[in-house]
N, C-alpha and C positions, 0 to 999 in steps of 0.2 A: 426163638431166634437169637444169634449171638451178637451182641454191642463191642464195636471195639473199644468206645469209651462207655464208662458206666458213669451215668449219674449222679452224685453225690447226695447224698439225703439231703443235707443243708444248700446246695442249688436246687433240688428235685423241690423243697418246699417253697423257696424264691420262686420260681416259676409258677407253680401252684397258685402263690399270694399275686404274682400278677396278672397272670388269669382271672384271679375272682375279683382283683382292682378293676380290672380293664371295663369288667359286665357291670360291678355295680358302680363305677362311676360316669358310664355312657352318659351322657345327656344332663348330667350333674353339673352345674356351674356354681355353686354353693362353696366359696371357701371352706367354711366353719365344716360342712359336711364335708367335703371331700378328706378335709385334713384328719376328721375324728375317726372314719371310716378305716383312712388310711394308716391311723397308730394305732385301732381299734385289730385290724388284720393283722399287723406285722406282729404286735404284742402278744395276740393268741397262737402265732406261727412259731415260735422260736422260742423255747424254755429259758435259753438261756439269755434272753435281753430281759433285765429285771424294771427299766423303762424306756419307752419308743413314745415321741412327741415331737412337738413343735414349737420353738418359741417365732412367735410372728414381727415382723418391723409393725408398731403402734406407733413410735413416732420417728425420727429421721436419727441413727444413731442409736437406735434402744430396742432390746426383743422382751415380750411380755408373755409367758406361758401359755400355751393352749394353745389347741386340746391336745390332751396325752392319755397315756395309760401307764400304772405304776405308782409309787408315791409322790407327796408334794415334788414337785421341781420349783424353782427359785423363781420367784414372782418377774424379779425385772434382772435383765440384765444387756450392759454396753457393751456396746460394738468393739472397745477398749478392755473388755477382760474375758477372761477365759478361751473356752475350748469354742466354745459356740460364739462369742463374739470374735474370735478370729476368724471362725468360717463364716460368718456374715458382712465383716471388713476387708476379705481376701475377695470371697465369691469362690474358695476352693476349700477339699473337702479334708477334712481334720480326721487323721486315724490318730490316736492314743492308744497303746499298750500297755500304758501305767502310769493313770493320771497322776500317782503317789510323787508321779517325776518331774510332774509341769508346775510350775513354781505359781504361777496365776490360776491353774485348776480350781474352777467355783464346785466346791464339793456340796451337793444337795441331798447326800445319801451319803452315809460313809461306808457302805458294804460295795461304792462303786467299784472297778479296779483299771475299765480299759472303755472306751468310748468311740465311735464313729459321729460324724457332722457332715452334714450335706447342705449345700445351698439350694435354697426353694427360689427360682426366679419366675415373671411371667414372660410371656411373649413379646416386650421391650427389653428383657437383660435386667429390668429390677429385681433386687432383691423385696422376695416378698417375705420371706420365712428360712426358719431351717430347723432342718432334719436333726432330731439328735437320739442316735441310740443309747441306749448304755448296760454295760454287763460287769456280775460280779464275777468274771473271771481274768486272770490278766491275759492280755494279746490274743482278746475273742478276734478282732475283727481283719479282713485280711481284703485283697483285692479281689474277690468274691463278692464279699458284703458290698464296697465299693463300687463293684460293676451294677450288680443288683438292687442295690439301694438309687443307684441313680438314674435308672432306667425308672424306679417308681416314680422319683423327683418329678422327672421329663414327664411323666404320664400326667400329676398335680397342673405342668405348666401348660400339656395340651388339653387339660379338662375346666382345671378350675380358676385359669387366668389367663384365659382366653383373651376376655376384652381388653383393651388399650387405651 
């Protein structure tokens, strides 16, 4: 049968991965689970993110790594630097093209080249976490990723931060 639009391998596997989020996060209300699950899946989907993770709010002002997949990522960081503490002091979502560009970029890998952030809220608008991609290619990530990434998010806010 003929498609007028064809789907893109890299949409075609976004849908895929939230497919297999949706099934095995049903009935899951386990932070720690949900989030390992969820950078467990993105990280084997996509060759080219060399890390997908989460740093979480531990205290009012501060994100602390994990879980992730990839190498170390930077144990702590504030709400006042980088790529990730500005999408956790906005609540909106950080494309980078070329971290080489952003004068505060916390560089935790130096083969990065270009980054996505996504805010993790619960069902009060808190900020619980965030999303942080990263790839060594420069201007991986585009309104694609964006769309798709944050439909995951939303999926994190209606599974595993439910309560209030």
């Amino acid at each position: 049968m003929w498609r007028c639009h064809q789907v893109s391998s890299k949409e075609q596997r976004y849908e895929d991965v939230f497919k297999r989020l949706e099934a095995l996060l049903a009935g899951v209300s386990d932070e720690v689970a949900c989030l390992s699950t969820t950078a467990c899946e993105l990280f084997h989907a996509f060759e080219e993110f060399h890390w997908v993770g989460f740093y979480r709010v531990t205290v009012p002002g501060e994100l602390t790594v994990g879980p992730y997949q990839g190498g170390h990522g930077c144990l702590k960081i504030s709400f006042d630097r980088g790529v990730c503490g500005a999408a956790a002091r906005t609540k909106q979502v950080q494309i980078v093209s070329d971290v080489n560009a952003v004068t505060d970029h916390i560089a935790c890998s130096t083969t990065t080249q270009s980054e996505i952030v996504l805010p993790v809220v619960d069902v009060n608008d808190e900020l619980r976490a965030v999303l942080d991609v990263d790839s060594d290619e420069l201007a991986h990530f585009d309104a694609m990723d964006q769309y798709h990434l944050a439909k995951v998010c939303d999926l994190l806010t209606r599974t595993c931060y439910v309560v209030s």
